[in-house]
RODO-2510 file (C-alpha; in nm, 4 decimals, decimal comma):
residues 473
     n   res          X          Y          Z
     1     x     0,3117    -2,8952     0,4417
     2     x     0,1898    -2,9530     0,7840
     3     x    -0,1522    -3,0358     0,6932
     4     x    -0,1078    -3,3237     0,4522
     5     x     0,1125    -3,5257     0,7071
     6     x     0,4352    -3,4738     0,4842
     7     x     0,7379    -3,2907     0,5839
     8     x     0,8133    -2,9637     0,3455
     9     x     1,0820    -3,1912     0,1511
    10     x     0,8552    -3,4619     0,0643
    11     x     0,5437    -3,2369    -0,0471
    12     x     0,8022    -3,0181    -0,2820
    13     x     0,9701    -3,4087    -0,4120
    14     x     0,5856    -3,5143    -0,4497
    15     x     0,4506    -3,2175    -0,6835
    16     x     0,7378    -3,2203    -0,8467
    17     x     0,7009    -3,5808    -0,9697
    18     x     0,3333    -3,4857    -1,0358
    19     x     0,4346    -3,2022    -1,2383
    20     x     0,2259    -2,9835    -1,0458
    21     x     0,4702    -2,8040    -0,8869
    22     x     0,1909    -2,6094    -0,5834
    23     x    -0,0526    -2,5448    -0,8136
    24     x    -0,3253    -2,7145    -0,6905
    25     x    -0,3327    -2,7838    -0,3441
    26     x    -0,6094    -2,9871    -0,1773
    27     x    -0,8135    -2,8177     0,0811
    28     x    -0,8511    -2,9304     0,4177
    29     x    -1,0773    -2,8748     0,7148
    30     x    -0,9467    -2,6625     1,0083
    31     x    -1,0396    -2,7682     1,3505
    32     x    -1,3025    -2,7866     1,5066
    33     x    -1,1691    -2,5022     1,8015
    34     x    -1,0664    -2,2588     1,5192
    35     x    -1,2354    -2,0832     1,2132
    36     x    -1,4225    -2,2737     0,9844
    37     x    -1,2345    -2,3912     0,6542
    38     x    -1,3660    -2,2786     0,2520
    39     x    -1,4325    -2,6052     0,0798
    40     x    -1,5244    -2,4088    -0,2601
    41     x    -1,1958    -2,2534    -0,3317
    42     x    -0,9099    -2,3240    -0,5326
    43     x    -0,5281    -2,2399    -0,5084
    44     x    -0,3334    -2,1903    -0,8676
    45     x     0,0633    -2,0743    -0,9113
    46     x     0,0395    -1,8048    -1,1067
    47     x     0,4027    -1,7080    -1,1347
    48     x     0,6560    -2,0544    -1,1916
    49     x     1,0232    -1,8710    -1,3287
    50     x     1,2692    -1,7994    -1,1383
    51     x     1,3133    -1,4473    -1,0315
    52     x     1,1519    -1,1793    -0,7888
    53     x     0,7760    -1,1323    -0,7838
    54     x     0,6211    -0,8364    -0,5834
    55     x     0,2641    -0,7472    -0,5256
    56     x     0,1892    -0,3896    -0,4531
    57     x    -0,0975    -0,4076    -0,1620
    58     x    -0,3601    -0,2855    -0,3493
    59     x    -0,4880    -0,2482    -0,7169
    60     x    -0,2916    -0,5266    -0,8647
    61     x    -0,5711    -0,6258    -1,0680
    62     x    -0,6559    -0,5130    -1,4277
    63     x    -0,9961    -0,3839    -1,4391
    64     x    -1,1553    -0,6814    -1,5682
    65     x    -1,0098    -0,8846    -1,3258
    66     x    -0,7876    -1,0959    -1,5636
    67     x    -0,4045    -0,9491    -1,5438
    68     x    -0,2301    -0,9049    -1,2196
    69     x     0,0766    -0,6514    -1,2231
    70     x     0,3717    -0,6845    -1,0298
    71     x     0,7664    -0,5915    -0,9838
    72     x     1,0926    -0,7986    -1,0039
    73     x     1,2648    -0,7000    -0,6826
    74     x     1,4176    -1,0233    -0,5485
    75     x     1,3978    -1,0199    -0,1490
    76     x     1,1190    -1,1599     0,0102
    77     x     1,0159    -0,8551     0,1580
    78     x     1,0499    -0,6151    -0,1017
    79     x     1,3187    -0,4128     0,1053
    80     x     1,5694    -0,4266    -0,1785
    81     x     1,4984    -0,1757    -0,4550
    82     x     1,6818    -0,4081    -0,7266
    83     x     1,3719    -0,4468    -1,0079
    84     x     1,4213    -0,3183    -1,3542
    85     x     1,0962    -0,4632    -1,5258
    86     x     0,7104    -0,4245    -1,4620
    87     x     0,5731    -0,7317    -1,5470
    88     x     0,1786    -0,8425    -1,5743
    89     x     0,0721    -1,2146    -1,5750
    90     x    -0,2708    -1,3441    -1,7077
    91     x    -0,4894    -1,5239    -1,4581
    92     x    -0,6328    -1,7645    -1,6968
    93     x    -0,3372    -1,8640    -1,9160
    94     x    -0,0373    -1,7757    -1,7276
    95     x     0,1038    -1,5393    -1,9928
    96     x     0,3652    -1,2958    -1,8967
    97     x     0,3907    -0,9914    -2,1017
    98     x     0,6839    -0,7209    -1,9892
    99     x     0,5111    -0,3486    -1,9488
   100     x     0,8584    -0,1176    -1,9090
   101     x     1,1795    -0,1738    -1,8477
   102     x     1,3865     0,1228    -1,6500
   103     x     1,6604     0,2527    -1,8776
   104     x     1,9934     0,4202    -1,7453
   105     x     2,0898     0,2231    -1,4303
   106     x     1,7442     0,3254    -1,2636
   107     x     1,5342     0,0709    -1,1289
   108     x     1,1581     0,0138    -1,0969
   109     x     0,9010    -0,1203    -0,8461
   110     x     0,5768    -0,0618    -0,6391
   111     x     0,3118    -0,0723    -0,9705
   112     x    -0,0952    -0,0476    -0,9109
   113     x    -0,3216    -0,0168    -1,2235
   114     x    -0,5624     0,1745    -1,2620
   115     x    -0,9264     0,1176    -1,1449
   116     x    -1,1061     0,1705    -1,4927
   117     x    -0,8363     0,2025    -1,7267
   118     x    -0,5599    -0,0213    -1,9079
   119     x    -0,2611     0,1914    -1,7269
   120     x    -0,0363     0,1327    -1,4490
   121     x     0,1793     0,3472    -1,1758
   122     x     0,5021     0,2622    -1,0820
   123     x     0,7607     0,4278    -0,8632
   124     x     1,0649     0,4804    -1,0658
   125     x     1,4067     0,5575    -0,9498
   126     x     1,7169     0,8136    -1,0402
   127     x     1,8160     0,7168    -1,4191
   128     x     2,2063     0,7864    -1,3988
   129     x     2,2346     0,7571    -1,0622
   130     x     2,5603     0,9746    -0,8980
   131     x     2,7123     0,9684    -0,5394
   132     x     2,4561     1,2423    -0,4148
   133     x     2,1715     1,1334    -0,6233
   134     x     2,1066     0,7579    -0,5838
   135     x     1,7852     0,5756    -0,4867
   136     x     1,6265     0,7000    -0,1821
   137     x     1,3136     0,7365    -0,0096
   138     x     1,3662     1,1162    -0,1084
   139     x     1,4857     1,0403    -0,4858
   140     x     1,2043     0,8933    -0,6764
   141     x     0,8969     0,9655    -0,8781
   142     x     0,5699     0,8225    -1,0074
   143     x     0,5694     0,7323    -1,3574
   144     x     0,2392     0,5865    -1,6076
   145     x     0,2396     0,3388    -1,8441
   146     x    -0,0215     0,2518    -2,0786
   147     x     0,0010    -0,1572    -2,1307
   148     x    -0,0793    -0,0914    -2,4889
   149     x     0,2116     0,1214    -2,5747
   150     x     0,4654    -0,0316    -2,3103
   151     x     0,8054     0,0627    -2,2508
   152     x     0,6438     0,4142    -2,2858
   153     x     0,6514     0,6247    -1,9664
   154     x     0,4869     0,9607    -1,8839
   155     x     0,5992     1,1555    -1,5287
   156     x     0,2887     1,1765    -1,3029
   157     x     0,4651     1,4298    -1,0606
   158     x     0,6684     1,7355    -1,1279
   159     x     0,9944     1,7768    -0,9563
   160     x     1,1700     2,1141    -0,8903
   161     x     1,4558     2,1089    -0,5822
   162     x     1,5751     2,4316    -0,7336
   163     x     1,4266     2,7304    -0,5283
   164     x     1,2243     2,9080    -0,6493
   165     x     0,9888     2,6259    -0,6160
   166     x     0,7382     2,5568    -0,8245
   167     x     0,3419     2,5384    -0,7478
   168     x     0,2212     2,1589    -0,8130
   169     x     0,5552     2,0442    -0,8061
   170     x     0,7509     1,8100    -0,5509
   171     x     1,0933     1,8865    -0,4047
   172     x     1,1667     1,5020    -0,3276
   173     x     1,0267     1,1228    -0,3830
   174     x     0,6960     1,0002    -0,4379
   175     x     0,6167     0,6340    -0,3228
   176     x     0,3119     0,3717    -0,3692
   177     x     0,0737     0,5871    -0,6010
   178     x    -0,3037     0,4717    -0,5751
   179     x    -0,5692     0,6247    -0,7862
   180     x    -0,8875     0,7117    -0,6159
   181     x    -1,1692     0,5135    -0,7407
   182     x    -1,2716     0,6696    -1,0152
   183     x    -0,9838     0,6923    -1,1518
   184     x    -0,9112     1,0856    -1,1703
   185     x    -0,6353     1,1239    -0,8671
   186     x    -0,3423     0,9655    -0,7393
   187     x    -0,2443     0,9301    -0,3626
   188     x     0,1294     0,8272    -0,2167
   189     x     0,3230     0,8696     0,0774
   190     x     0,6313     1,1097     0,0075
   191     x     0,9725     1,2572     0,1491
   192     x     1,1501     1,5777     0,0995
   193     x     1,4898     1,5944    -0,0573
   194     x     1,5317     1,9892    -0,0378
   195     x     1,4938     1,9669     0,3597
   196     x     1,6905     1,5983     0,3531
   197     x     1,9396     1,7517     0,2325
   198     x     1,9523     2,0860     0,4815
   199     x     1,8992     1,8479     0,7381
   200     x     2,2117     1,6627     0,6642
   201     x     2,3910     1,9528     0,6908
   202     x     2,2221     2,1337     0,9957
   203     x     2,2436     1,8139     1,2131
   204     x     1,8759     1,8272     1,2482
   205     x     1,5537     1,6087     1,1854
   206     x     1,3576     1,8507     0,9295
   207     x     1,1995     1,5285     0,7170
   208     x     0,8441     1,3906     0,7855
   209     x     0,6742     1,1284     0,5605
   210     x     0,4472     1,2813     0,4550
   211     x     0,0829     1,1843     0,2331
   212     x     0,0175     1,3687    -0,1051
   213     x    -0,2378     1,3857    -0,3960
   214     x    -0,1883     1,4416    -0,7571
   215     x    -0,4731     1,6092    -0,9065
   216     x    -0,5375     1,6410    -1,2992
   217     x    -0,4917     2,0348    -1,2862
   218     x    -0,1736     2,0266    -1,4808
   219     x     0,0260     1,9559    -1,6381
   220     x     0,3522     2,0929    -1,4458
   221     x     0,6217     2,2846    -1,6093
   222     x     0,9594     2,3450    -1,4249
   223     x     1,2616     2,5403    -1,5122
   224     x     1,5290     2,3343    -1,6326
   225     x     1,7839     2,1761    -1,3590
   226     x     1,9570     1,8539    -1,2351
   227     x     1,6825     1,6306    -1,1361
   228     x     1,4196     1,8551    -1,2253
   229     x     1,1065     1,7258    -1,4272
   230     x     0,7944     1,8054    -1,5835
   231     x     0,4520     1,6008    -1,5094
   232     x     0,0931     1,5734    -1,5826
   233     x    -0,0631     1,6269    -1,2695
   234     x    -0,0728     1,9028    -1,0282
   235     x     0,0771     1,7527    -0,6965
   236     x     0,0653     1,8829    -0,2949
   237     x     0,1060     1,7327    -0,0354
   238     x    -0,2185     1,7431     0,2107
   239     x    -0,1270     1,5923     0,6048
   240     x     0,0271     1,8422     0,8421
   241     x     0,3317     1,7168     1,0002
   242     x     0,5407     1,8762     1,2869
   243     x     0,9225     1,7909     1,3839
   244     x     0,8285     1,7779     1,7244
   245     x     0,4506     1,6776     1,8467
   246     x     0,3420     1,7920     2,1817
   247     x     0,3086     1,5420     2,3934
   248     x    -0,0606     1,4485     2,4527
   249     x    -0,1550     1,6431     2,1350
   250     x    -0,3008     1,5771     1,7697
   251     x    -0,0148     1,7294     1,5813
   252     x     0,1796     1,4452     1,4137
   253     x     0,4888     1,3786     1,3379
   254     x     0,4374     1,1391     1,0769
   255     x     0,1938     1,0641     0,7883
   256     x     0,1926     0,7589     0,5996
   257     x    -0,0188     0,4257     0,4719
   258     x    -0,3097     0,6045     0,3789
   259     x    -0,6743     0,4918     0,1986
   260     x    -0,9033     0,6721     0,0066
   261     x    -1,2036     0,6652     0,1664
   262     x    -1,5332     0,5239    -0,0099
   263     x    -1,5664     0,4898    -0,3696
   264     x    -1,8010     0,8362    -0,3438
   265     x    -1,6097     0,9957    -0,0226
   266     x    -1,8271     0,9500     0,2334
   267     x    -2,1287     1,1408     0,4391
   268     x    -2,0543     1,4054     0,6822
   269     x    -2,2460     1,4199     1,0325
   270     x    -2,4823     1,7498     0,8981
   271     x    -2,5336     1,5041     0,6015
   272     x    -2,3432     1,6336     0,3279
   273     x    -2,1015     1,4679     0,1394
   274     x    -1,7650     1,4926     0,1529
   275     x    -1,6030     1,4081    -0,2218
   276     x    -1,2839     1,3112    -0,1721
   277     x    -1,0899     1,2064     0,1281
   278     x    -0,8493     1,0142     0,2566
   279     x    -0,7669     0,8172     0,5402
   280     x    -0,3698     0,7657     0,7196
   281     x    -0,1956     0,6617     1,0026
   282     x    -0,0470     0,9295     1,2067
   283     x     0,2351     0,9016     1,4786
   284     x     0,1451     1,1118     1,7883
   285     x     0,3140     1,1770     2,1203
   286     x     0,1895     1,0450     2,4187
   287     x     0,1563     1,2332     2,7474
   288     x     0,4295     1,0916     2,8879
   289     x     0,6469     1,2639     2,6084
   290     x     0,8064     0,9463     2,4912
   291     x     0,6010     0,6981     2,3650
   292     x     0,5002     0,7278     1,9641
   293     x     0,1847     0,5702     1,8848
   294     x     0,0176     0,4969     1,5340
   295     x    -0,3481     0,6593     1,4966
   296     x    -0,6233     0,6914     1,2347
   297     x    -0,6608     1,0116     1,1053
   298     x    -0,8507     1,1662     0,8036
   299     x    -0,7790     1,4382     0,5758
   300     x    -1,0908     1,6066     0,4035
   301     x    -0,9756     1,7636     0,0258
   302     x    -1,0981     2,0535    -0,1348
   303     x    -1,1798     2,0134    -0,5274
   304     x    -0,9306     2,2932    -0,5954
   305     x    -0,5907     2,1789    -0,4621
   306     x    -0,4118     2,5162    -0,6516
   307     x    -0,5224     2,7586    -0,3544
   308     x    -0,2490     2,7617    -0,0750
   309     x    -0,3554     2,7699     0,2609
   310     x    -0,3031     2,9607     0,5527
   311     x     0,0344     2,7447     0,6773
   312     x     0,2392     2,8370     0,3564
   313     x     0,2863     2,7860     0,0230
   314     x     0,2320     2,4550    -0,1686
   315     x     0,5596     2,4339    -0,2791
   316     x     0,7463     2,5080     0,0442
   317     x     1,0222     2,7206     0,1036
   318     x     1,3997     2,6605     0,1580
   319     x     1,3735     2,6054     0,4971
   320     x     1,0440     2,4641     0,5244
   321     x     0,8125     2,1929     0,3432
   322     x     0,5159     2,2159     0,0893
   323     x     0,2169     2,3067     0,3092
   324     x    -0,1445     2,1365     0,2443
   325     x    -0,4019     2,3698    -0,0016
   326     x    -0,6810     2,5862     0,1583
   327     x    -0,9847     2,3528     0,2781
   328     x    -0,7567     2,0401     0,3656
   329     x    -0,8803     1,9469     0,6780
   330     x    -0,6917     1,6953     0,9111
   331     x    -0,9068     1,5300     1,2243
   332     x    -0,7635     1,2556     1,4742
   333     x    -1,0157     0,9527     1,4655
   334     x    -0,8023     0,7531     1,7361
   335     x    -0,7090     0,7949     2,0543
   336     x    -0,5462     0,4635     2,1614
   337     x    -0,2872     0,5921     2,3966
   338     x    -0,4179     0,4817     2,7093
   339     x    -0,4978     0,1304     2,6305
   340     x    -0,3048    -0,1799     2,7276
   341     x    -0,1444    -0,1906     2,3984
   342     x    -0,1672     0,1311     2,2018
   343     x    -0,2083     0,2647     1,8485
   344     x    -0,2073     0,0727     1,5370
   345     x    -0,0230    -0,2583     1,5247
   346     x     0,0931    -0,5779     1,3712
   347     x     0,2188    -0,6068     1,0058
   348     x     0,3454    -0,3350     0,8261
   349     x    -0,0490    -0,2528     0,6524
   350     x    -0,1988     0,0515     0,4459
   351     x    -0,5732     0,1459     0,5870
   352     x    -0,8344     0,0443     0,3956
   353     x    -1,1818     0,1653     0,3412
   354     x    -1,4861     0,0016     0,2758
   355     x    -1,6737     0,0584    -0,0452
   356     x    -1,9616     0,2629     0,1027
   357     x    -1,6899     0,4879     0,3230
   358     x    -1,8336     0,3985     0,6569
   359     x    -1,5556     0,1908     0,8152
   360     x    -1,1415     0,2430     0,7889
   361     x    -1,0314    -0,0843     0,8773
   362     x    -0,7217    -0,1355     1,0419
   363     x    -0,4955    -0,3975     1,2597
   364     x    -0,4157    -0,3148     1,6065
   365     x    -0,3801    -0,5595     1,9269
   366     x    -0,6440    -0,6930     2,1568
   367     x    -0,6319    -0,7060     2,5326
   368     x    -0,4590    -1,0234     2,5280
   369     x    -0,1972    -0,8842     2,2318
   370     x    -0,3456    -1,0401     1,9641
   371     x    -0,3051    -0,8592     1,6390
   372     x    -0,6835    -0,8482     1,5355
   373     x    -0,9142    -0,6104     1,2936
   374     x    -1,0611    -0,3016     1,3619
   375     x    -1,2740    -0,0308     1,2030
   376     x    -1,3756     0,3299     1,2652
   377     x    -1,5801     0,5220     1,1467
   378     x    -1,4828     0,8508     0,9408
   379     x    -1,6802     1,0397     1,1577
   380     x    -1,4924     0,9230     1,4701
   381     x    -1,6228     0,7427     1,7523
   382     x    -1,5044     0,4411     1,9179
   383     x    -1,3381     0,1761     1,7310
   384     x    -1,4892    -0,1987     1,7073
   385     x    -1,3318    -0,4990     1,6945
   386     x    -1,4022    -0,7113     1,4042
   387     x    -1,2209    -0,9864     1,4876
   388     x    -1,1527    -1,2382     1,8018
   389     x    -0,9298    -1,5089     1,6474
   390     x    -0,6577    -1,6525     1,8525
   391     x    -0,3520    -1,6320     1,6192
   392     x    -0,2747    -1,2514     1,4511
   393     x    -0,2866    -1,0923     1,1311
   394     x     0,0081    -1,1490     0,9428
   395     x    -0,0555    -0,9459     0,6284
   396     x    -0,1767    -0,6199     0,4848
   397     x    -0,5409    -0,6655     0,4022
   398     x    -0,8206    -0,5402     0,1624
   399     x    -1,2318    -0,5476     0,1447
   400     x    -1,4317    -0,7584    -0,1448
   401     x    -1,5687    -0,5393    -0,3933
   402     x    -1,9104    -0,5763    -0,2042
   403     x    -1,7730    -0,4441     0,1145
   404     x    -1,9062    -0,7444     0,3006
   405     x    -1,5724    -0,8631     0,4103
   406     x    -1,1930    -0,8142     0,4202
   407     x    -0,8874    -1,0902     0,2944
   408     x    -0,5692    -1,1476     0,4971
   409     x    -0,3113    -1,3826     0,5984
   410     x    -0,3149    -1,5538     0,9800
   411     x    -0,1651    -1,8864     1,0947
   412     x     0,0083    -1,9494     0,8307
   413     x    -0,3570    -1,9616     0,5685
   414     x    -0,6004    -1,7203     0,3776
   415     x    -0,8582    -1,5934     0,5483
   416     x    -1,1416    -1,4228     0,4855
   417     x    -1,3815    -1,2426     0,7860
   418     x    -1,7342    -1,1462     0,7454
   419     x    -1,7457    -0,7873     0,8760
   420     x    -2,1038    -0,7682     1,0411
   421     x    -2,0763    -1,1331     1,2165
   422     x    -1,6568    -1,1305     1,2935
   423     x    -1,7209    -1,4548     1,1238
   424     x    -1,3390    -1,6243     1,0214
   425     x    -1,3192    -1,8320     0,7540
   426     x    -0,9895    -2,0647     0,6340
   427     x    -0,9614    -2,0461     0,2351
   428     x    -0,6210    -2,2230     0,2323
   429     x    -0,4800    -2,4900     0,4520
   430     x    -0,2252    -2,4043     0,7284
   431     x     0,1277    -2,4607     0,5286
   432     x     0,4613    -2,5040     0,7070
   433     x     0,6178    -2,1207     0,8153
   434     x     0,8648    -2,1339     0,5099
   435     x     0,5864    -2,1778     0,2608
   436     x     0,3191    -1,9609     0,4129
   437     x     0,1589    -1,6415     0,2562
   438     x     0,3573    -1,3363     0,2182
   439     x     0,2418    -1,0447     0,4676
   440     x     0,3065    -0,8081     0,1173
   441     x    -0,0214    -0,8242    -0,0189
   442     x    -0,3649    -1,0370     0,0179
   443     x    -0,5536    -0,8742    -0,2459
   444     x    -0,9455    -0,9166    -0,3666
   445     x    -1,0142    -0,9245    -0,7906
   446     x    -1,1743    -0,6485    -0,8807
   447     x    -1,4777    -0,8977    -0,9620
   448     x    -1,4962    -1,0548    -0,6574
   449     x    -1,3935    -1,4025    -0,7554
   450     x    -1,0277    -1,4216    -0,6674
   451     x    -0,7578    -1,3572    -0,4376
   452     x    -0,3983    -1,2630    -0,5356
   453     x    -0,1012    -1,3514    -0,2450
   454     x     0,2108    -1,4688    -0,2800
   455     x     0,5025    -1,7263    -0,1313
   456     x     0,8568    -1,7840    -0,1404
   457     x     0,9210    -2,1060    -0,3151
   458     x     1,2590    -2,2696    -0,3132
   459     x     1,3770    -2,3958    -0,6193
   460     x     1,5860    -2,6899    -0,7693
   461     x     1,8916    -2,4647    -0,7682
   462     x     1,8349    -2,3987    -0,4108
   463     x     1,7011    -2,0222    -0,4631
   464     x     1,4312    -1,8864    -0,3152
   465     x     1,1607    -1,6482    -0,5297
   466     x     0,8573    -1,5266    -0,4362
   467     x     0,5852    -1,6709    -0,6681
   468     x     0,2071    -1,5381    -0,7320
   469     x    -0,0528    -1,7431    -0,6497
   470     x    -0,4205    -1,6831    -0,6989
   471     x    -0,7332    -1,8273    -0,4922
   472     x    -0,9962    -1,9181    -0,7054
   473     x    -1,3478    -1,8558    -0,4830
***
C-alpha cells in the first residue's frame, strides 16, 4: 500500500500476521495540493472466502441498510457470466446466507433488492442451455426472489419469440432490473432475440439495446413454446432506437444505462409533474456521419403502458421490434458533439438521479480530458461541471440518500464530492493499482451511513477474488 511506506507484499505479510487480513485500514491525510482526506471513516472486509463477489451498481442494500446482495461470477470485471448463487452478507456480523441457486446448467448474476421490500432481482440465464439457445445478451430474463422463501423464483418478464407476439411480453433478454423508488416498477436495458436471430441470417444489423419497464399490469400469459414464459409484470420497451441515425440528428441508435429520475419524477417547465421517468444514455451520429457519441436523454412514461403507440405495436412484429406505448416521450438533453471531447465518457457508468429529480449526473471529460462529473437538468439546458479534480473517475457512481453528494472511485481511493461546492473529499487512502477500488460499483446505504465497493484480493493460494468491503462514515 503506497501510503503506509510498505510495498504490497509486506502490507498483505503484515495483516496477515495481525489477523486482520484489510479489514481495518488506517486513514491517512492526502496532500496538501489534492482533496482533503475523511478522518471519521472506517474501512471493514465484508466478504473474506474465496470465490467471486459482484456488486450490481445500484440497490445492493437491503432496505434497512444491514444486508448487501451480490453474485458469484469470478472475473474481476464481471464480464464472465459463470455465477450460480445469489448470495447476501450482513454488514454487522459478516453472515452469509445463500438466496437461490440456478438449477439446470443456467447461471445467475446482476441482483438489486428492492427499495422497501425484503426481495431481490436477478438476471437469470437459459436453464438447459442448447447450441442455439445459450447465454446471451438476447437469452435471459429477470427473475424475483423473496429472501424469506429463497431458492424460490418468480419470472418478472414474459417471453414469447413465437409470432404471434404477445402484448407485455419480450421477444429476447432482459438485463440489470432496477425498481423505481417506490418500489412498483422495474427498469433494464434489453436485446431482441427474434430480430438477432433474422439478423444473423439477413447479414444485417437489426438489434439495438434497447431500455424497458415492467409495470404491475399483469401478469403475462403466453402460448406454450421453446423458451417461452409466463411473468408477473406487463413489460415494453419505451426508448426509440433506429438502425441507422442521421447524422446530426436526435434519433439514436442505442439506448442503454438508464436512471429513474427522482424519487417522485420530477417537475415539468409549465409546473406539473411528471410521475415517472427515466433517464439514459443515447448514441447519436454526428454531422460528420461517423463519429458516435454518448448523450443524456429522457423518456417521459405514461401510467398506462398497455396502449400502443403510433410507431407499432408493443410486441413488435417479425421484422421489426416492440415499439414504446402511447405518451412515451423521448427528448435529447445533450448536445456534446462539438466539444473538444464529446459525449459521455470515462468508466463504463449507469446515470444517476438525484433524490429531488433536478440533476442526472453523469461522467464525461473536461477540456484538459479529465474524466470529471456532470449534471443536467431534466428539463435540458446546459450541463455543469461538478467536479475539477486532477485525476478521473474510475467508477460508476451514486448520490447519498440526502442528495447532497455523490460516491466514486478516483486515484486509486473513495471519494465523496459535495454537489453545490464541487468540494472532493478522500474517504480511503490511495492503495497500490492492484488493490484499488473496483470501477463495478461505489454504492451509498440506504441510511446514509455506509459505502459498499469492492477489491480484488490475492490470496495464499495465489488466486485473486474480488472481496466486499464497506466504509463505515
Amino acid at each position: 500500500m503506497r501510503g503506509h511506506g510498505l510495498s504490497r507484499r509486506e502490507f498483505l505479510n503484515r495483516s496477515a500476521l495481525l489477523g486482520v487480513g484489510m479489514t481495518a485500514l488506517p486513514f491517512l491525510k492526502a496532500c496538501a495540493s489534492g482533496p482533503t482526506a475523511s478522518e471519521g471513516a472506517r474501512e471493514i472486509q465484508l466478504t473474506k472466502n474465496p470465490g467471486g463477489h459482484i456488486l450490481t451498481n445500484v440497490n445492493c442494500f437491503s432496505p434497512d441498510s444491514q444486508w448487501i446482495v451480490y453474485d458469484v461470477r469470478s472475473d474481476k470485471e464481471g464480464a464472465v457470466f459463470d455465477g450460480r448463487t445469489i448470495e447476501q452478507v450482513n454488514v454487522r456480523t459478516g453472515e452469509v446466507q445463500v438466496l437461490y441457486e440456478s438449477k439446470n446448467a443456467a447461471n445467475c448474476g446482476i441482483v438489486t433488492y428492492h427499495p422497501r421490500a425484503n426481495k431481490v432481482i436477478c438476471v437469470l440465464g437459459p436453464e438447459n442451455p442448447t447450441a442455439d439457445w445459450q447465454y446471451a445478451s438476447s437469452h435471459r430474463q429477470g427473475v424475483i426472489v423473496e429472501t424469506a422463501r429463497p431458492m424460490e423464483k418468480t419470472n418478472l418478464d414474459a417471453r414469447n419469440i413465437l409470432p404471434p407476439f404477445t402484448p407485455g411480453a419480450l421477444r429476447g433478454g432482459s438485463h440489470v432490473h432496477v425498481y423505481s423508488p417506490d418500489g412498483e416498477w422495474v427498469s433494464f436495458t434489453y436485446e431482441d432475440a427474434v430480430l438477432d436471430a433474422l439478423g444473423a441470417k439477413t447479414k444485417q444489423k437489426l438489434v439495438q439495446r434497447n431500455v424497458g419497464v415492467s409495470a404491475p399490469f399483469g401478469p403475462v400469459t403466453v402460448p406454450p413454446g421453446p423458451r417461452n414464459h409466463d411473468g408477473i409484470m406487463f413489460t415494453v420497451l419505451v426508448a426509440r432506437t433506429t438502425a441507422s441515425p442521421a447524422p446530426g440528428s436526435d434519433e439514436i441508435s442505442r439506448a442503454y444505462e438508464e436512471g429513474w429520475v427522482g424519487t417522485n419524477g420530477y417537475l415539468k417547465a409549465d409546473g406539473t409533474r411528471q410521475r415517472r421517468a427515466i433517464a439514459f444514455q443515447g448514441n447519436v451520429l454526428a454531422k460528420d456521419g461517423k463519429t458516435t457519441v454518448a448523450e443524456v436523454f429522457i423518456v417521459d412514461l405514461p401510467d398506462d403502458l398497455t396502449v400502443p403507440g403510433p410507431d407499432g405495436p408493443l410486441e413488435g412484429t417479425e421484422t421489426g421490434p416492440p415499439m414504446p406505448p402511447k405518451g412515451a416521450v423521448q427528448r435529447r438533453l445533450t448536445f456534446t458533439t462539438e466539444r473538444k471531447f464529446p459525449g459521455i465518457q470515462g468508466p463504463r457508468h449507469w446515470l444517476r438521479v438525484s433524490p429531488d429529480s433536478t440533476k442526472i449526473a453523469f461522467l464525461a471529460k473536461d477540456d484538459n480530458g479529465v474524466v470529471q462529473l456532470w449534471t443536467v437538468s431534466p428539463l435540458g439546458g446546459q450541463p455543469a461541471q461538478v467536479t475539477s479534480n486532477p485525476w478521473s473517475v474510475t467508477s460508476t457512481i451514486t448520490w447519498s440518500p440526502d442528495g447532497t453528494s455523490i460516491a466514486y472511485a478516483m486515484d486509486n481511493s473513495i471519494f465523496v464530492t459535495e454537489v453545490a461546492s464541487g468540494k472532493s473529499t478522500r474517504l480511503t487512502p490511495r492503495s497500490s493499482d492492484a488493490l484499488a477500488p473496483l470501477m463495478l460499483a461505489v454504492i451509498f446505504s440506504p441510511d446514509g451511513k455506509s459505502i459498499a465497493y469492492q477489491r480484488r484480493l490475492p490470496e495464499a493460494s495465489g488466486k485473486e477474488y474480488n472481496q466486499i468491503f464497506l466504509l463505515k462514515l
